[in-house]
C-alpha positions, 0 to 999 in steps of 0.5 A: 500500500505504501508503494501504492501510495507513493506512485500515486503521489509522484504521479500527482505531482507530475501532473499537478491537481488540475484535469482528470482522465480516463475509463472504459466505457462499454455502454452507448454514449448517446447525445441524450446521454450527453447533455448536461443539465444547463441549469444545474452547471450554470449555477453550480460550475465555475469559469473553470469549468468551460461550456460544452458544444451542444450536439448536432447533426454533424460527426461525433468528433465535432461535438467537442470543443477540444480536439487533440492530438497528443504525439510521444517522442520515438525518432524513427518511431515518429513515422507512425504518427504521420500515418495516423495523421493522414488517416484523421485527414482522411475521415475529416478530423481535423485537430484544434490542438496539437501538442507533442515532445521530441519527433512528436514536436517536429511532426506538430510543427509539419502538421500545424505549420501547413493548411488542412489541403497539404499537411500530409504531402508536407508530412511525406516530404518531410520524413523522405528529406530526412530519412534520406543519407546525407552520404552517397545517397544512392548505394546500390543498397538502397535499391534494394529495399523494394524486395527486402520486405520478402527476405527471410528474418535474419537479412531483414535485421541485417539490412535494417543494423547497416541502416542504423550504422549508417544514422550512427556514422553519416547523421541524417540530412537536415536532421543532424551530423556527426561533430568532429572526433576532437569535439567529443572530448573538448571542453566547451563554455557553450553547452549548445556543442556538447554532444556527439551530434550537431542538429543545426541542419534541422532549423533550416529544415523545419522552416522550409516544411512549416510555416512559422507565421502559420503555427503562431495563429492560435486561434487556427491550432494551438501548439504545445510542445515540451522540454526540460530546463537543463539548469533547473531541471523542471519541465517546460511547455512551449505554447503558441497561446502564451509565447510566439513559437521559433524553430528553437523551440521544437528542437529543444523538444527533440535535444535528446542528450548525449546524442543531441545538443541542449537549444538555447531559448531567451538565455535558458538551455533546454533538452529533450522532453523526454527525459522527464515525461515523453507525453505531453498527454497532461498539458491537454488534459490539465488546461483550463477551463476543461472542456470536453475533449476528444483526443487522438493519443499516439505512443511510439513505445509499448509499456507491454512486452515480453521477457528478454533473453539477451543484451540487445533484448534488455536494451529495447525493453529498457527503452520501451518502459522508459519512453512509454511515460506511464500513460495508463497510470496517469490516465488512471489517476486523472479519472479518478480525478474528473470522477471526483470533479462531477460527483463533486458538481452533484453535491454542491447542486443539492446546496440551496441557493441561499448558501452558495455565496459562503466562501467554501461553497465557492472553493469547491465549485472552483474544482467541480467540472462534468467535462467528458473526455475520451482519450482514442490510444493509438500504439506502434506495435513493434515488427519481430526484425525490429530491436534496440536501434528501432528509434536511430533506424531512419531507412526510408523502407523502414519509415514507410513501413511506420507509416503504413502502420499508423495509417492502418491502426487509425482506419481501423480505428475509425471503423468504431463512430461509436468510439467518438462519441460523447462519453455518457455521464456515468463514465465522463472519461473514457479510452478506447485502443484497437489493438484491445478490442475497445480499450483498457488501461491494463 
């Protein structure tokens, strides 16, 4: 209970005390079922607490006033995302937030950066332009990649290892390149060249894919993207609605070190947001007011996995329990979170009006909310060639492999409108994942 009990409060701590998340819900959720009483939140509810979209005619998708796609870090793994994001455009879901930390914040700047009509060729043309070698881009290895998806297991590893090498040796174009051998053990004042790689390439690159007067239009699609101070070690969003988004800031997202420099921002130095949390799933759901939220969560790295039986095993399974961010247990506790919130609401609606002007009345209202949110999971399911390097592994065989994945998940994902739904006010959250059926948080 003890150990329980410290989980839950390092979690708390994370998140902080705002928002509240996720459940499974078998039951319909219908419209009837989602209406609130108008009355009861009118009187009851705070200005935390943001005004639901009544529902229509339209999709389902549309009855939320948040749509959001929440993107993990991963690097090679970030095709994945870009696949999901084609099927979203596909269906007519077009997301108002979209918030990401390391690849996921480049894929955000791609996708916010760009009008609805051309984000996904941008995607495309961005992912081919840095999956693409920096040297001698056309070994005849390369031709080989039509037929390597028939090849027997242990030379499909073989060709994707010499691809990771070469990531490792080369660096990817306008990504990153590998810094001079004397650099590695040079002491430098400035911490922006301490690292085994330079990712200077990638501002040029993020500003010929992503339109940066674009991405700083919130009111077309806000953009949050995480990062750690380097000095004080505390976490940090980049938010277009607080401060005016620079190519800086998404690499800062994605300055994973030793690998990668830290970015230098308005005199602080930043790293990879990974390292403290690899999803920025809590910037949406703790935002307030809170308000209904329809997100698209895509992870890169599976908290389930099996037993390992060798060295390069334990290295790609220490990586996926790291990077995987304890999503379920923060959607966990931030259910019980909005559980409490709504039931709280309840409550104070029994309060007779001639007492809701007393000061605890009005604390307690400050944190009643009936906001439904429903967290759609999408998560990358490794290849058995696959292994540790899967995150380096940027051959372009391999991207499109994660695109077609992305894309496949999401379209089956969306064969389930029921699953968009507003979640009826008995589970006000809910999550559902393709790969379990409906969902779960196990």
């Amino acid at each position: 209970m003890a150990v329980k009990r410290r989980n839950k409060e390092a979690i708390q701590r994370e998140i902080g005390e705002q928002g509240g998340p996720p459940q499974d819900s078998s039951s319909p959720a219908t419209p009837e079922r989602a209406k609130r009483g108008a009355s009861a939140r009118g009187s009851v509810l705070s200005e935390h607490c943001g005004q639901p979209v009544e529902p229509g005619d339209g999709p389902p998708h549309e009855a939320y006033a948040i749509r959001a796609l929440v993107l993990q870090g991963g690097g090679a793994l970030g095709s994945y995302q870009a696949g999901v994001y084609q099927g979203l455009a596909e269906g007519g879901i077009h997301p108002n937030w979209i918030a990401g930390i390391s690849i996921g914040a480049l894929n955000a700047a791609v996708i916010a950066g760009n009008p609805p009509e051309t984000r996904v060729a941008q995607l495309r043309a961005f992912w081919e332009y840095i999956c693409a070698q920096p040297w001698l881009p056309g070994l005849p290895l390369e031709m080989l990649s039509d037929s390597a998806p028939t090849w027997p297991e242990p030379m499909r590893i073989w060709f994707d290892s010499f691809n990771a090498a070469r990531a490792i040796v080369e660096g990817q174009r306008g990504f990153f390149s590998p810094r001079a051998v004397t650099d590695l053990w040079a002491h430098f004042e400035d911490p922006t060249r301490v690292s085994y790689y330079d990712t200077a390439p990638l501002k040029s690159t993020l500003e010929r894919f992503a339109d940066f007067d674009r991405i700083n239009h919130p009111k077309g699609m806000r953009v949050s993207v995480g990062a750690v101070n380097v000095h004080t070690g505390n976490f940090a969003y980049f938010d277009n609605t607080r401060t005016t988004l620079r190519p800086e800031h998404f690499m800062a997202s994605g300055a994973l070190p030793p690998g990668f420099p830290a970015i230098e921002i308005d005199g602080e130095y930043y790293w990879d947001g990974g390292l403290v949390s690899n999803t920025p799933l809590q910037e949406v759901l703790t935002a307030q007011p809170r308000r209904d939220a329809l997100i698209f969560q895509v992870d890169l790295w599976s908290a389930r996995g099996g037993l390992p039986h060798n060295l390069q095993d334990v290295v790609e399974r220490q990586k996926d329990i790291q990077y995987s961010s304890r999503t379920r247990a923060i959607t966990d506790y931030m259910r019980e979170q909005q559980n409490y919130r709504r039931m709280l609401g309840e409550v104070l609606a029994l309060v007779p009006q001639s007492k809701r002007n007393d000061p605890w009345y009005q604390r307690a209202a400050d944190h009643a909310c009936d906001a439904r949110r429903n967290v759609i999971q999408l998560i990358y399911r490794d290849k058995s060639f696959e292994g540790s390097a899967k995150d380096y592994q940027f051959g372009v065989l391999t991207m499109h492999e994660h695109w077609a994945s992305g894309l496949e998940d999401i379209r089956e994902t969306l064969k389930h409108p029921k699953w968009l739904a507003m979640p009826g006010p008995d589970h006000p959250f809910v999550t559902h994942d393709v790969h379990r059926g409906n969902g779960g948080n196990d």
